[in-house]
C-alpha positions as CSV (number, residue, x, y, z in Angstrom):
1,X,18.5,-12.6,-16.6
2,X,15.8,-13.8,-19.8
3,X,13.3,-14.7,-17.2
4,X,13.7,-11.3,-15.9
5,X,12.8,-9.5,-19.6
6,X,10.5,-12.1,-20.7
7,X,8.4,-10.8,-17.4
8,X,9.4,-7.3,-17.4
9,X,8.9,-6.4,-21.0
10,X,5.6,-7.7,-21.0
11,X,4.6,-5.6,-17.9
12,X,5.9,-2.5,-18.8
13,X,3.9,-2.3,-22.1
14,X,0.9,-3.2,-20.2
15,X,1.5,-0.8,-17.2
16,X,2.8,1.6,-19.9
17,X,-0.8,1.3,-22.0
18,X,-3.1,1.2,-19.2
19,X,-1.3,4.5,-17.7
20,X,-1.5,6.2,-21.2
21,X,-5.2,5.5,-21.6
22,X,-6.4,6.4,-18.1
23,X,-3.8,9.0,-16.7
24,X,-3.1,7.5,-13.5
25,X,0.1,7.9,-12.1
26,X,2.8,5.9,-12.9
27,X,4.1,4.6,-9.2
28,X,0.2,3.2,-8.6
29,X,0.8,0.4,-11.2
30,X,4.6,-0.1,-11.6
31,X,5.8,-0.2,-7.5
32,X,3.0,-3.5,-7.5
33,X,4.5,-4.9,-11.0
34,X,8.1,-4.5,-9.5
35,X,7.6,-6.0,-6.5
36,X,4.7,-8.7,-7.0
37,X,5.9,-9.4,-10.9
38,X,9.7,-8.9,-10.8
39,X,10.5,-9.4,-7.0
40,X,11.8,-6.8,-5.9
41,X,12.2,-4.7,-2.0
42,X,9.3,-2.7,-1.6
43,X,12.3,-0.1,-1.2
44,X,13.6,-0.6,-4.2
45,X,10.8,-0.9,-6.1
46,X,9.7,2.4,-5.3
47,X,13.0,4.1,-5.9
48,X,12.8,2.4,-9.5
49,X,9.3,3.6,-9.6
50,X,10.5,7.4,-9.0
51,X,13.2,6.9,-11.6
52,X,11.2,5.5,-14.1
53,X,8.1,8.1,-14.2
54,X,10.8,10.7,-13.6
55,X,12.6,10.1,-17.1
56,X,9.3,9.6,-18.6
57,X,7.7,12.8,-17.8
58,X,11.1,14.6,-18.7
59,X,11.1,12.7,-22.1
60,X,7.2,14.3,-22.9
61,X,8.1,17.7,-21.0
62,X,11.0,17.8,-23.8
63,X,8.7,17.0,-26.7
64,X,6.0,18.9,-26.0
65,X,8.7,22.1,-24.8
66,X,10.0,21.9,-28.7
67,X,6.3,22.4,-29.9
68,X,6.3,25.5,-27.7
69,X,3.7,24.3,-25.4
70,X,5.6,23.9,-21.7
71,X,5.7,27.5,-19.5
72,X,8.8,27.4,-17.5
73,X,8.3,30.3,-15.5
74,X,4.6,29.3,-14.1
75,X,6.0,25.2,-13.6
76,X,8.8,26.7,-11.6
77,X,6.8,29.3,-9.4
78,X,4.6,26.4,-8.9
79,X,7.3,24.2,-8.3
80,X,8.6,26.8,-5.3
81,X,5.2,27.5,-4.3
82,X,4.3,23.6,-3.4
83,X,6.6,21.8,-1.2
């Protein structure tokens, strides 16, 4: 299990940086880093992937919802609205 962290650590910061600096989404660079770097299923890579970016963008939604800056009511109309 070291081998795994010694590779994953490494390309999560990277993927992690990149994404930060450019705003691309998050599955574009981590399903290819999970499956190529870490070897894992397409399949599960991608679940990971979802998981991942999904507990990311809750953790900024919370910080930036306790500096008063997220709209609830227009995310979830929006969130109805687009299927």
């Amino acid at each position: 299990m070291t081998a795994f962290y010694i590779l994953a650590v490494p390309a999560g910061l990277l993927i992690g940086l990149s994404l930060g600096a450019l705003g691309g989404g998050g599955s574009i660079l981590t399903v290819p880093a999970l499956v190529y770097v870490l070897g894992q299923s397409a399949h599960g890579a991608t679940t990971a992937s979802l998981v991942i970016v999904g507990v990311t963008s809750l953790a900024g939604m919370a910080a930036h919802a306790r500096a008063g800056r997220v709209r609830f009511g227009s995310g979830l109309i929006f969130g109805a609205w687009v299927r």
